[in-house]
C-alpha positions as CSV (number, residue, x, y, z in Angstrom):
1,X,37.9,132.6,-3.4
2,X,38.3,130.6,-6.6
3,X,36.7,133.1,-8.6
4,X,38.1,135.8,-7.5
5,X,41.5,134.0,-8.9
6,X,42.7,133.2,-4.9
7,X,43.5,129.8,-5.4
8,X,47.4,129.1,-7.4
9,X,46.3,125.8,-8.7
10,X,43.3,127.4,-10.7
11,X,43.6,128.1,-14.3
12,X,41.9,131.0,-15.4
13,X,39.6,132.0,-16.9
14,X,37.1,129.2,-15.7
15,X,33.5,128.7,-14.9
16,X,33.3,128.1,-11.3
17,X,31.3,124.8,-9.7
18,X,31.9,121.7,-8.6
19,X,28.6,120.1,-7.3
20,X,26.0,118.4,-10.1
21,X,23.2,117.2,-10.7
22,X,21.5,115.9,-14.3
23,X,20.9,113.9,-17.0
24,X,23.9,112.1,-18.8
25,X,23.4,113.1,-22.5
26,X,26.0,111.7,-23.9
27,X,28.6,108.8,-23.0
28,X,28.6,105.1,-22.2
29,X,25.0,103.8,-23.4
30,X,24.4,102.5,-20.0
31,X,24.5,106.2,-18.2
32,X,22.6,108.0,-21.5
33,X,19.1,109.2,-20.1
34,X,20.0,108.4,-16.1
35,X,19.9,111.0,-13.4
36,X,23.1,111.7,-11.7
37,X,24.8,113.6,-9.2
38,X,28.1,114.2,-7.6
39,X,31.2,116.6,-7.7
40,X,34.3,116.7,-9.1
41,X,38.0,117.9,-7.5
42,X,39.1,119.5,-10.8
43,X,36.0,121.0,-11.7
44,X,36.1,124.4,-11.3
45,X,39.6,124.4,-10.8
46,X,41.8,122.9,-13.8
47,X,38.5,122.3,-15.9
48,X,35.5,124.2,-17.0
49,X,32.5,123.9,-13.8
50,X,29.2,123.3,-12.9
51,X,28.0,126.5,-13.8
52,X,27.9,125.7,-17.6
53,X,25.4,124.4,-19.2
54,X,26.9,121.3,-19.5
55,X,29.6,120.2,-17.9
56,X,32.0,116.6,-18.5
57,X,33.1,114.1,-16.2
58,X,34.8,110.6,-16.1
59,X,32.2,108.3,-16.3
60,X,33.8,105.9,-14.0
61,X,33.1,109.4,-11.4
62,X,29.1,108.8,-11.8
63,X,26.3,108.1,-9.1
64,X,23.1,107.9,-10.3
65,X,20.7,110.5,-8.2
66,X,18.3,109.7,-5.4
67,X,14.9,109.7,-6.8
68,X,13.5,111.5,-3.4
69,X,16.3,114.2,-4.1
70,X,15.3,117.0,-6.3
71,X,18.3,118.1,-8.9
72,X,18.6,121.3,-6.7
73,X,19.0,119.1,-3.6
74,X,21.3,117.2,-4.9
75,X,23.3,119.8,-6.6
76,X,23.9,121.1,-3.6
77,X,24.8,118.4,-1.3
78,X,28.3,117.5,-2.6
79,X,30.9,119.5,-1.0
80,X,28.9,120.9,3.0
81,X,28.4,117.1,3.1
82,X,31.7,115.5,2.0
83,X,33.0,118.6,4.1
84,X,31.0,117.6,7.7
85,X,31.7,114.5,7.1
86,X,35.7,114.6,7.2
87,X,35.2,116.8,10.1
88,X,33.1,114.7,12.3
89,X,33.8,111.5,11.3
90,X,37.6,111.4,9.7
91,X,38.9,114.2,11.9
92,X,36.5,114.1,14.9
93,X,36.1,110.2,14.9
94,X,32.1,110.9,16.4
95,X,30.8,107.4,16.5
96,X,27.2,106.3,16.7
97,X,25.2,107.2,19.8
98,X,27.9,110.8,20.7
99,X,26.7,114.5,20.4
100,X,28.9,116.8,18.9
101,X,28.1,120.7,19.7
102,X,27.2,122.1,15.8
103,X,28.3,126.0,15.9
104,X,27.1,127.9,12.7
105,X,24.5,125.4,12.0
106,X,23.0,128.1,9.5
107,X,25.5,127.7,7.1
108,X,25.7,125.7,4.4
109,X,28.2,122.7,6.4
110,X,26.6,123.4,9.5
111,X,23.5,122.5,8.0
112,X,25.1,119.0,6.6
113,X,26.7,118.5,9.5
114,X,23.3,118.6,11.6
């Protein structure tokens, strides 16, 4: 939807993305070198994406990377998991030890939310 230009708030043109995951080449010398992950609410949207080469975020917004994650795995955890979350757990309010019924589980938040 936000490519095809669906979305008020986005300024095109833009390169799409939001989800990451790499190296920090540049920035705060403690970061330089690490592996990191995340995803950004502006990227994609009001800023150029994840699907450049390189893409830049506030420092302060970096997580360094599970090391049992791959960068793919990781790059694409960001917004089905944020997503299942807020709808089991801040909209749903599942606790530990309920079952919730998981329709579409095939899908990309289905999957996270499983």
């Amino acid at each position: 939807m936000n490519i095809k230009g669906a979305f008020h708030y986005t300024t095109l043109p833009r390169v799409p993305g939001r989800d990451y995951a790499g190296v920090v080449e540049e920035g705060p010398e403690h970061w330089v070198g690490r592996s990191v992950w995340g995803s950004g609410a502006e990227l994609g949207f009001a800023q150029d994406g994840t699907y450049a080469e390189f893409v830049l975020v506030p420092s302060l917004s970096l997580v360094e990377k599970p090391t049992n994650l791959t960068f793919a795995a990781a790059a694409a955890a960001g917004v089905p998991f944020a997503t299942a979350y807020q709808a089991l757990v801040q909209a749903a309010g599942i606790k530990t030890g309920e079952t919730a019924l998981i329709t579409g589980a095939a899908g990309a938040v289905g999957s996270a939310a499983c």
